[in-house]
N, C-alpha and C positions, 0 to 999 in steps of 0.2 A: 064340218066336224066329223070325224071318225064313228063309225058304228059303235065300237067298240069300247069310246068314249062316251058315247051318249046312254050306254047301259053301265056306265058307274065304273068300267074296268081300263087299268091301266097296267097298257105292255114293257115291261119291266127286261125283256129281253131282247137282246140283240141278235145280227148275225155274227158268228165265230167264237158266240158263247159256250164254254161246256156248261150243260143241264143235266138234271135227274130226271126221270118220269116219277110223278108219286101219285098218282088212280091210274088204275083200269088195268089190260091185262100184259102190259108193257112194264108195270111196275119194279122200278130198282133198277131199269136197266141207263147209262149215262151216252153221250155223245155231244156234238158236234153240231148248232146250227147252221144248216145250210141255206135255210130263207124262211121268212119271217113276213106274215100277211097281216098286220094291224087290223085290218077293216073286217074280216074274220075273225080276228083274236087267238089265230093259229100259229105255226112254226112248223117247220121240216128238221128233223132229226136225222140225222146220219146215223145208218142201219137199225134203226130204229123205228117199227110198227109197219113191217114191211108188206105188200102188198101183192097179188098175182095181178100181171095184167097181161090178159092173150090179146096180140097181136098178128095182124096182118100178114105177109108178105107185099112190100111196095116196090116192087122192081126186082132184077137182080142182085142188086146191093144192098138191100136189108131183108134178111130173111124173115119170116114170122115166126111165133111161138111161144112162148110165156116167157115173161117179162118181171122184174123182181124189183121194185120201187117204192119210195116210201111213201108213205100215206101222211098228213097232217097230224097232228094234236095240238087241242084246246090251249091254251097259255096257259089257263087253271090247274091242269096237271103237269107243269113243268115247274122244277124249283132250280135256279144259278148257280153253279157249283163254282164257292170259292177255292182261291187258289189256294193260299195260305192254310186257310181252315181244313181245307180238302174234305170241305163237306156240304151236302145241299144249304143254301143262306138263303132269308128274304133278305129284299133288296132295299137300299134308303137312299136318302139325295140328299145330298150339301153343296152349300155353294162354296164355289172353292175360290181361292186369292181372284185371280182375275174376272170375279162373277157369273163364271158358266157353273153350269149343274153338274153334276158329277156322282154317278151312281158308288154305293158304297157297298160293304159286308155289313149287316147287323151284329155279325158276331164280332168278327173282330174291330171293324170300323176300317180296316183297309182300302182302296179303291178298287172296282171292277175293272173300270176302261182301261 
């Protein structure tokens, strides 16, 4: 079982999801997931809570020097921006005709996937 499941939370988000940030000092800003760690309860954000990171020189082909990369955030501060709605949504599950799950909009009830 997942970390992440064992503290009661459930990751509601995918990769190539567009999200909102709603806490901390990222807030309001939207993007693009580019990966997604369940057992942390985190996600990568496309340009989103960006980070320095100084680097090396490893040879002549990668030079060193600061480095611009995004950093993680909590699932807790990410909300799914529906398409339709074109607005942050929680998320819901139905089961659909052929018995798979299927995340939804709460607002409107449209599908995510």
């Amino acid at each position: 079982m997942l970390r992440a499941e064992r503290l009661g939370f459930v990751m509601n988000i995918r990769k190539n999801d567009s999200v909102m940030v709603i806490a901390g000092k990222e807030r309001g800003k939207t993007g693009k997931v580019l990966r997604v760690v369940p057992e942390k309860g985190v996600a990568i954000i496309e340009r989103v809570n960006l980070v320095k990171r100084h680097t090396r020189a490893r040879g002549p082909q990668q030079s060193g020097g600061i480095l611009e990369k995004e950093a993680p955030i909590h699932a807790s501060n990410l909300m799914v921006m529906c398409d339709k709605c074109n607005a942050p949504v929680r998320v819901g599950r139905k089961v659909s005709d052929d018995g798979g799950k299927v995340r939804v909009c709460r607002r409107c009830g449209d599908p995510l996937d």
